[in-house]
TIVEXLO-572764 format. One record per residue: residue in three letters; x, y, z of N, C-alpha, C in turn. Coordinates in steps of 0.2 Angstrom, whole numbers, plus 5000, padded with zeros to 4 digits. Layout:
N
ALAXYZXYZXYZ...
This chain:
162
UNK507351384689507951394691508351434685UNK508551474685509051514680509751504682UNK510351534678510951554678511251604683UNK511551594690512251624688512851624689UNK513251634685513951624683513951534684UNK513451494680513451414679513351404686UNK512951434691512651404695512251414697UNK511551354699511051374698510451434702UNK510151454701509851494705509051484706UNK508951484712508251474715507951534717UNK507251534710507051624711506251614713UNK506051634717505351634721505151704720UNK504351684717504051744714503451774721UNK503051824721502751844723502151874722UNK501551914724501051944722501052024724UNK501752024722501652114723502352134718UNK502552104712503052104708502652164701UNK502252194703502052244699502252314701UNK502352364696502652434700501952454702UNK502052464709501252494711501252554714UNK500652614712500552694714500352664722UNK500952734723500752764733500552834730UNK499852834733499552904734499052924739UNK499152964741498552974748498552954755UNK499452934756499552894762499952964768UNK499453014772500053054772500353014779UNK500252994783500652984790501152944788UNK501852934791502352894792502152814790UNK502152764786502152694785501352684785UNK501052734784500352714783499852684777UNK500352684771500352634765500752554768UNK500052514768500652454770500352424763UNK500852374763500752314758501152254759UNK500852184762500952124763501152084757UNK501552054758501952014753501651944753UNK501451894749501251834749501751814742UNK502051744746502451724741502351654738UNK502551634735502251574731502351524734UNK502751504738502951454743502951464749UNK503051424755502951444762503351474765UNK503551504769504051554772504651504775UNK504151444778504551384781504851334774UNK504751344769504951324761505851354761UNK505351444760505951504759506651504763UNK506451494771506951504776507451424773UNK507151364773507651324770507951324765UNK507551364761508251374753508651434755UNK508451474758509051534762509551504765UNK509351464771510051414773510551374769UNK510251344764510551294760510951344756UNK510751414754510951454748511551484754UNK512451504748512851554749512451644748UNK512151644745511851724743511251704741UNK510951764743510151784741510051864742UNK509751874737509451954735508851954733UNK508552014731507952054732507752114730UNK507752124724507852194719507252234723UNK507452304726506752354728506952404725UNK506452454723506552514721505852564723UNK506052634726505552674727505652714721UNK505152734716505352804715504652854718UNK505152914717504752984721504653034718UNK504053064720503953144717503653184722UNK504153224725504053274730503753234736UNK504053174740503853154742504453084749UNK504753094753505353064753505252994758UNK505752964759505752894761506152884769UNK506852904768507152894775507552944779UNK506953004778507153104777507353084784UNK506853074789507053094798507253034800UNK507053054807507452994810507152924811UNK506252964810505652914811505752884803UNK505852854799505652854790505052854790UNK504952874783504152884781504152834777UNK504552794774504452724772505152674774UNK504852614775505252544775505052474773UNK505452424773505252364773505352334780UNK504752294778504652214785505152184783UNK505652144789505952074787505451994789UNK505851954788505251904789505151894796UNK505651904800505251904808504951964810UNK504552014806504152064808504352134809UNK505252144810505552214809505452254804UNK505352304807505452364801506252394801UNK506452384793507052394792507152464790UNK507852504792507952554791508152574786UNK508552524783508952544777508552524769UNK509052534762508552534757509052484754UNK508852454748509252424743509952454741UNK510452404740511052444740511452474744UNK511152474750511552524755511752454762UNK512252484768512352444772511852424777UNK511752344780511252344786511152374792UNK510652424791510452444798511052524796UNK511252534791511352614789511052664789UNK510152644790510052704789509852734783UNK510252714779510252764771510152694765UNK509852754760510052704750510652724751UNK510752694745511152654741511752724741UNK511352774737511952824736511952884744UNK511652844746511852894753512552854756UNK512852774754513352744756513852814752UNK513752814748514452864743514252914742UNK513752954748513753014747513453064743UNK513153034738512853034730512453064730UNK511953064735511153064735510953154733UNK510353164729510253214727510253254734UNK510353314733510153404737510853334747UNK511053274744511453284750511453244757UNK510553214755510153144761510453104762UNK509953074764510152984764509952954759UNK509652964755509252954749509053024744UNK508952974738508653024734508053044735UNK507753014735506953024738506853094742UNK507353104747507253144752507653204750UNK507753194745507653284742507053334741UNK506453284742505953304743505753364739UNK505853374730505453404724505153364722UNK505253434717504353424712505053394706UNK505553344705505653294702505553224702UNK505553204698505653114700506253074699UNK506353054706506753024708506752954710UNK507152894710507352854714507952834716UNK507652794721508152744725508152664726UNK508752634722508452554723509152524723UNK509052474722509952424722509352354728UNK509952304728509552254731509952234737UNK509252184740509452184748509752114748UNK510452104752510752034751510552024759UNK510352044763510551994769510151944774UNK510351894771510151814771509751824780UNK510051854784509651864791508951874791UNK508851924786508151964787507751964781UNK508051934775507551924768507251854768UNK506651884768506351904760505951954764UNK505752004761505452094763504852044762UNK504352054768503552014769503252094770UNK503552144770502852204771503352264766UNK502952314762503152364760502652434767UNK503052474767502652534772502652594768UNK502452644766502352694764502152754767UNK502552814768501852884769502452934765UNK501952984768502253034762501953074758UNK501553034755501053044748500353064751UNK500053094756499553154757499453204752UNK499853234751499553294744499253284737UNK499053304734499153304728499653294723UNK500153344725500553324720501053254724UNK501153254729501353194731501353124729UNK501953074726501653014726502352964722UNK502352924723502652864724502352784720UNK503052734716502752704714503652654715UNK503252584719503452534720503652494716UNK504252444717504352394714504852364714UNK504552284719504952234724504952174720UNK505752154719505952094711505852024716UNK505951984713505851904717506451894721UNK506251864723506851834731507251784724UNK508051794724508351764722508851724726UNK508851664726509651624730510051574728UNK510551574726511151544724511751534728UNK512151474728512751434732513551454730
């Protein structure tokens, strides 16, 4: 348990809290990766109920390569009952968009930065608070078919406090 603001917080680690390369995945959510947590899912759902807030730091970054461009996404996360979510860190549930597609921010004008879709690198991150559907159980990825195309992960631990 750590600190915050002098209360205490229950942080559950996982086996995918490494930034990890997407490359070579060209179809829609065709990069998956499954989440295993340190504890039981039937563990985590109880400390979720017991907790006022819980979070979950995700950040995509990109190169030439986009995340929630159409209407299908070419990437998402799983919630714990099996759905694919549309939306990204920081942004509202079931929006649609990240974080700066909420304030309109987003580079070349998306729903993300990502979906600017150059030969920069970019990301898109901020965390998912919403106790319904966390802890993120699946990463999905496409996009990154080409060579220059490609993508690099990283999903923080499930965090919850009262």
């Amino acid at each position: 348990m750590t600190s915050e603001n002098g209360v205490g917080v229950t942080v559950i680690g996982h086996d995918s809290e490494s930034r990890t390369l997407v490359n070579g995945f060209k179809d829609a959510g065709s990069y998956r990766r499954g989440i295993e947590y340190n504890i039981s899912m039937e563990q985590i759902v109880a400390i979720i109920k017991q907790s006022k807030n819980c979070e979950q730091f995700i950040k995509y970054e990109c190169y030439h390569t986009v995340l929630l461009y159409t209407a299908t996404p070419f990437g998402w996360w799983v919630s714990r009952q099996g759905s694919p979510m549309d939306y990204w860190g920081g942004a509202a549930v079931n929006s649609g968009k990240c974080a700066c597609g909420m304030t309109n921010s987003c580079a070349s004008g998306g729903k993300c930065n990502c979906d600017a879709n150059d030969r920069t690198w970019r990301e898109d991150s901020g965390y998912l608070t919403d106790k319904n559907t966390l802890p993120v159980t699946e990463l999905r990825f496409g996009d990154t078919g080409n060579a220059i195309e490609k993508g690099y992960y990283t999903l923080g631990k499930l965090r919850c406090w009262s």
